[in-house]
TORKOL-4160 file (C-alpha; in steps of 0.2 Angstrom, whole numbers, padded with zeros to 4 digits, m for minus):
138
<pt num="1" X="0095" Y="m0005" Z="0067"/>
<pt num="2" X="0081" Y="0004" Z="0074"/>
<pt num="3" X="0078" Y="m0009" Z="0091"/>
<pt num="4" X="0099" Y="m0008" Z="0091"/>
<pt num="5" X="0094" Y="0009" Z="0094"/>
<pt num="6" X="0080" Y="0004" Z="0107"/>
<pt num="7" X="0091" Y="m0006" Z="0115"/>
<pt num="8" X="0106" Y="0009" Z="0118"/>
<pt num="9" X="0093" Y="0020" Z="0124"/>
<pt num="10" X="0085" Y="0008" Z="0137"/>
<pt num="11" X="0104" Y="0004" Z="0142"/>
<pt num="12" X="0109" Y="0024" Z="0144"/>
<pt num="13" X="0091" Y="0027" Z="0152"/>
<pt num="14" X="0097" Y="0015" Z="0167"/>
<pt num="15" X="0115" Y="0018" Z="0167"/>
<pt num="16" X="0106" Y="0037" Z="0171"/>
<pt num="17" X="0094" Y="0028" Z="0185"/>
<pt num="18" X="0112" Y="0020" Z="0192"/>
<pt num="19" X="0119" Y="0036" Z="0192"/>
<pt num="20" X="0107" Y="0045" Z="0203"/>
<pt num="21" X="0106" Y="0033" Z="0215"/>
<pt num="22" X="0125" Y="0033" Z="0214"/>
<pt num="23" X="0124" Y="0054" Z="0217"/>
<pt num="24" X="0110" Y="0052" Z="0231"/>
<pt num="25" X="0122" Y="0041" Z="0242"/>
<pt num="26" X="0138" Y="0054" Z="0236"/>
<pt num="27" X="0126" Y="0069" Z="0245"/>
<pt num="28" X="0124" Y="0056" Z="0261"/>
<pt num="29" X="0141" Y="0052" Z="0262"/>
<pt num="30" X="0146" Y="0071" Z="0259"/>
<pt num="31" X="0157" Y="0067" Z="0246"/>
<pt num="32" X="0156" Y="0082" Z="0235"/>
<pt num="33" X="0172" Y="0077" Z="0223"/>
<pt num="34" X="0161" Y="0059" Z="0220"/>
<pt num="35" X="0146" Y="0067" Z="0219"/>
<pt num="36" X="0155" Y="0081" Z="0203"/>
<pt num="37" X="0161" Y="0066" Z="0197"/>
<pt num="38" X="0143" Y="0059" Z="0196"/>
<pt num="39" X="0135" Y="0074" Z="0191"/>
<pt num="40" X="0146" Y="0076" Z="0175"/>
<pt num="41" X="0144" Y="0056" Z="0172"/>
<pt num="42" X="0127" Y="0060" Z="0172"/>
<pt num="43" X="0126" Y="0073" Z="0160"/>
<pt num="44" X="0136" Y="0065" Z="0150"/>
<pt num="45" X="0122" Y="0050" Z="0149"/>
<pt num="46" X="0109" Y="0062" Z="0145"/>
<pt num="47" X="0118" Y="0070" Z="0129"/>
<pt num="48" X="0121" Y="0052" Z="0123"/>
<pt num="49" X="0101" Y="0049" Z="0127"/>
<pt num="50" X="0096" Y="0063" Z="0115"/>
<pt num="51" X="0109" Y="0059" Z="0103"/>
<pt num="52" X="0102" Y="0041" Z="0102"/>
<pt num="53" X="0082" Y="0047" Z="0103"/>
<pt num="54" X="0089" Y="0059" Z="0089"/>
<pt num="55" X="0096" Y="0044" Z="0078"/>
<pt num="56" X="0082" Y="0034" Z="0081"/>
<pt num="57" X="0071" Y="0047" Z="0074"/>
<pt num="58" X="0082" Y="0049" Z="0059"/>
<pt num="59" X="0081" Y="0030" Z="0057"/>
<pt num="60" X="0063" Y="0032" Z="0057"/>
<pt num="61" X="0062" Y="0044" Z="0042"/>
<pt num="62" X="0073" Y="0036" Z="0032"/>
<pt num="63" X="0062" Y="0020" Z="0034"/>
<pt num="64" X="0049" Y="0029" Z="0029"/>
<pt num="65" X="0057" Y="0040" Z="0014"/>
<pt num="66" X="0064" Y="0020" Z="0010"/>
<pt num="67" X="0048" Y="0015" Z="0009"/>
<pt num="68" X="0043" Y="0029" Z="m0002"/>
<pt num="69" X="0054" Y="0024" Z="m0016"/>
<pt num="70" X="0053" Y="0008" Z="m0015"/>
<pt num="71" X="0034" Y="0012" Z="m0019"/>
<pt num="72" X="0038" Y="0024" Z="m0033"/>
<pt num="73" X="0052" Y="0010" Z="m0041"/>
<pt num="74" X="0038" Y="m0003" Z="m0041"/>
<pt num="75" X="0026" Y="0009" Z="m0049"/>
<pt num="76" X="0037" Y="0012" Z="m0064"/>
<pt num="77" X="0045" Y="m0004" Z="m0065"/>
<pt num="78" X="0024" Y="m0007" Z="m0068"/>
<pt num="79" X="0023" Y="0006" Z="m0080"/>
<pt num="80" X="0039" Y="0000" Z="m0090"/>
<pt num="81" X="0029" Y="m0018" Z="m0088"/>
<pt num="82" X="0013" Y="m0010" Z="m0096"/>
<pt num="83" X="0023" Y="m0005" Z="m0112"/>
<pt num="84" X="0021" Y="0013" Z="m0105"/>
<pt num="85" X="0040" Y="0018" Z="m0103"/>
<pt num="86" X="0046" Y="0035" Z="m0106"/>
<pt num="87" X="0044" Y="0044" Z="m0122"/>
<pt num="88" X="0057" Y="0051" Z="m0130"/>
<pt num="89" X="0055" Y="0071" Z="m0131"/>
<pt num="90" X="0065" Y="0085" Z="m0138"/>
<pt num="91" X="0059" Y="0104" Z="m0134"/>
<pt num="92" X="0060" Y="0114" Z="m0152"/>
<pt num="93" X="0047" Y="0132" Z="m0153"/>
<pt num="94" X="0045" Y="0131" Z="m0134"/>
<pt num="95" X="0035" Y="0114" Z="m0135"/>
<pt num="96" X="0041" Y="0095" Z="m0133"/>
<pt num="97" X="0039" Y="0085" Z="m0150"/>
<pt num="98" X="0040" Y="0065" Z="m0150"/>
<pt num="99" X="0056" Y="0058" Z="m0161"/>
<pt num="100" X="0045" Y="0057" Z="m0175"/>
<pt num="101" X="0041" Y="0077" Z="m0176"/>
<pt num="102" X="0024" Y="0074" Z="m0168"/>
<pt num="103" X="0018" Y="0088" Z="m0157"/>
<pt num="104" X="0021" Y="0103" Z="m0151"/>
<pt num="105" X="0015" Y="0096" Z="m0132"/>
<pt num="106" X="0015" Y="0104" Z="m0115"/>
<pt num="107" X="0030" Y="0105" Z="m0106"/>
<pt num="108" X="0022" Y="0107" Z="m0089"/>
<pt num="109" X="0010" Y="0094" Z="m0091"/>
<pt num="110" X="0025" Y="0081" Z="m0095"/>
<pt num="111" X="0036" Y="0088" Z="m0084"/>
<pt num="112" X="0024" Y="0087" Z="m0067"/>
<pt num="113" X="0010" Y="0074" Z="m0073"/>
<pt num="114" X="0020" Y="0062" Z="m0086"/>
<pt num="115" X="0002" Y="0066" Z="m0098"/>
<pt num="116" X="0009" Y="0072" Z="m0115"/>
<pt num="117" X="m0007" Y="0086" Z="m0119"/>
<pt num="118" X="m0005" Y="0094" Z="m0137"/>
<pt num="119" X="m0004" Y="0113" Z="m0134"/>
<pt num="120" X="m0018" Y="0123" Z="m0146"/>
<pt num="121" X="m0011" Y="0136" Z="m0159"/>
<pt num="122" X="m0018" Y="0152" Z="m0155"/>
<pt num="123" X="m0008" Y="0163" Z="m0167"/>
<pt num="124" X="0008" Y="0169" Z="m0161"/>
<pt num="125" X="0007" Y="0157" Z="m0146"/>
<pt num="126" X="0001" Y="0138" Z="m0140"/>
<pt num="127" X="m0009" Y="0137" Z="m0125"/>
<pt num="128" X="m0012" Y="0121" Z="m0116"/>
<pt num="129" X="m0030" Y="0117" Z="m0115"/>
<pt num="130" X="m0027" Y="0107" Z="m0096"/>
<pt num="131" X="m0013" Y="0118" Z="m0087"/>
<pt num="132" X="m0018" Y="0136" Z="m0097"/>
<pt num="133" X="m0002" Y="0139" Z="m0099"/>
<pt num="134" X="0005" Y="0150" Z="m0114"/>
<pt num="135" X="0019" Y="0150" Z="m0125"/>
<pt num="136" X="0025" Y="0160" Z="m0139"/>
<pt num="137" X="0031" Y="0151" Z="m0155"/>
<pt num="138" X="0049" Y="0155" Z="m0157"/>
């Protein structure tokens, strides 16, 4: 799609180059209705350039952001090969626990890193001991 792309803007670009050839022999021949004619013609040419250098850009990026996923798809399919797929978690007291009651864990650990850290019980709270982060037991 991209060298479509490649290809409309190459085509516009001389369609622009005819034009001003087209509107230098307008101003020799004094032909000032041809030569409005060419001028909006050629205006014209150059909105549909920037639109097309605009899509080709947008193209680009979502190659890129394509490529991205792709990446991250492969990494869990990986992980899901490797016997690591997700835990199932349930938040009770402020803190995930495993199906089985295991836990309390770090919310913010699992939720931004996947790393299930068991929160320390400091009275009437559990602080993680990676992120600091602190909860109270309710």
């Amino acid at each position: 799609m991209s060298t479509d792309i490649s290809k409309a803007v190459m085509g516009v670009s001389a369609g622009i180059d005819a034009i001003k050839k087209l509107g230098d022999l307008a101003v020799k021949t004094q032909n000032l209705e041809l030569r409005e004619g060419i001028l909006n013609l050629r205006e014209q040419l150059l909105e549909a350039k920037d639109a097309l250098l605009d899509a080709k850009e947008q193209v680009s990026n979502y190659k890129e952001e394509n490529a991205t996923l792709k990446a991250r798809i492969t990494e869990l399919e990986q992980r899901l090969a490797d016997g690591q797929e997700e835990i199932k978690l349930t938040v009770k007291k402020g803190g995930y626990y495993k199906e089985d009651g295991d836990g309390p864990y770090c919310t913010g650990c699992y939720d931004n890193n996947q790393k299930l850290i068991r929160v320390n019980d400091v009275g009437p709270i559990w602080r993680c001991p990676v992120c600091k982060s602190v909860v109270t037991k309710t």
